[in-house]
N, C-alpha and C positions, 0 to 999 in steps of 0.2 A: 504494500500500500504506500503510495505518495505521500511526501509530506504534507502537501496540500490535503490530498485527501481523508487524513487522517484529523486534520486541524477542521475540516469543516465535519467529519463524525464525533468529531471534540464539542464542536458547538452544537451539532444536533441533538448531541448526547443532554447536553448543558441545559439545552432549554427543553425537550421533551420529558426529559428522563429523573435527572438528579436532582430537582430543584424539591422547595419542602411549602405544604399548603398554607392556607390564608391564617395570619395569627400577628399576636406584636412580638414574638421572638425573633424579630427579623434579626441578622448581627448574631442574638446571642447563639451561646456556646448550647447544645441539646446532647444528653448522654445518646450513648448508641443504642438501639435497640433490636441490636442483633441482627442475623442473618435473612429472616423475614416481616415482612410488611403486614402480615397476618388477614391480608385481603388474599383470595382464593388465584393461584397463582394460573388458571386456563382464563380470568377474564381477560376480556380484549381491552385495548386503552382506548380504540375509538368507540362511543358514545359511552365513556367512562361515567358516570354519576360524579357529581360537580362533590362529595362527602369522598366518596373513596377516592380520588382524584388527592383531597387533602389530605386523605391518610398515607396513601402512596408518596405524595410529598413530604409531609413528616417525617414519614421513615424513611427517606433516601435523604434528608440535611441530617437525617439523625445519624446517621452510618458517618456522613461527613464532619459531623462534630458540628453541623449549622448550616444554614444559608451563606451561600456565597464563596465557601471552603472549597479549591481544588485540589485533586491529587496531580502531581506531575507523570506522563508518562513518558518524558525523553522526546525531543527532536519538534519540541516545539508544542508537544500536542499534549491536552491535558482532559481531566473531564474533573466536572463538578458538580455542585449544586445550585438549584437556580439563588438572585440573589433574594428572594422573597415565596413566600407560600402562594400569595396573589397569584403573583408571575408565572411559577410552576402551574398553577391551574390553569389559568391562560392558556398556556402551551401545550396541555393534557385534550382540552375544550376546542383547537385549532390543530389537530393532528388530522391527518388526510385521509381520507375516508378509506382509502383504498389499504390504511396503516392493518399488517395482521400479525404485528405485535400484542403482547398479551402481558399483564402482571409480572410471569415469571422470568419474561424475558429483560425485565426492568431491573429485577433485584439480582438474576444473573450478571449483568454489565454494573453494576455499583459495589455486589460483593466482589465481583471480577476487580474491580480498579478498587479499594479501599482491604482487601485482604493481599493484594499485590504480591510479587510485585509488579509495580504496574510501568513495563520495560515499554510497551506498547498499547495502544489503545484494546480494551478484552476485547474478544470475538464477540461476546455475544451480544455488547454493544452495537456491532456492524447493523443488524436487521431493524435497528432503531432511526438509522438513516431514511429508512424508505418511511417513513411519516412523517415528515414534516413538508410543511407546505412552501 
């Protein structure tokens, strides 16, 4: 994979994926809470409910230790959390209809990049590329 192409599955990652739902914790620090997100890991993200949407986001800033926290993966490319819970819903709400990503493929690409190490952007990350608009 390209550099380039790795830095734009960085930001698809970024804004679809890792960000944490609507709250004033925006900034702070959130403990981790482990390896899943405790929503059922076959749902799809597109027409995600605007609740699990916020829980899926919670627990991927919570893996990050917060909104807005990246992990480095080398050569430029990083992935993270969105910088707000809003934001993350947003971008859960604007995924491409044709997106057939699912829950487990969410918490695979963030345990993949935060249990690291993360030399490269995870694979499983990659299939998150195709939803976003």
């Amino acid at each position: 994979m390209t550099s380039a192409a790795r830095k734009r599955v960085a930001r698809v990652v970024a804004a679809l994926a890792l960000a944490a739902g609507c709250g004033d914790g925006d900034g702070d620090d959130l403990p981790d809470p482990g390896p899943s997100s405790g929503l059922s890991p076959e749902l799809p993200l597109v027409d995600l409910p605007e609740a699990d949407a916020a829980t899926l986001c919670d627990w991927a800033a919570g893996r990050f230790g917060g909104y807005g926290r990246r992990v480095d993966c080398g050569g430029g490319a990083y992935i993270s959390s969105a910088p707000s819970r809003a934001e993350c819903v947003r971008s859960y709400q604007a995924a491409d209809d044709t997106c057939a990503a699912t829950i487990g493929v969410v918490e695979a690409c963030v345990n993949g990049a935060v249990e690291g190490p993360c030399t490269a952007l995870p694979v499983d990350c990659v299939e998150l590329l195709f939803c976003a608009r």
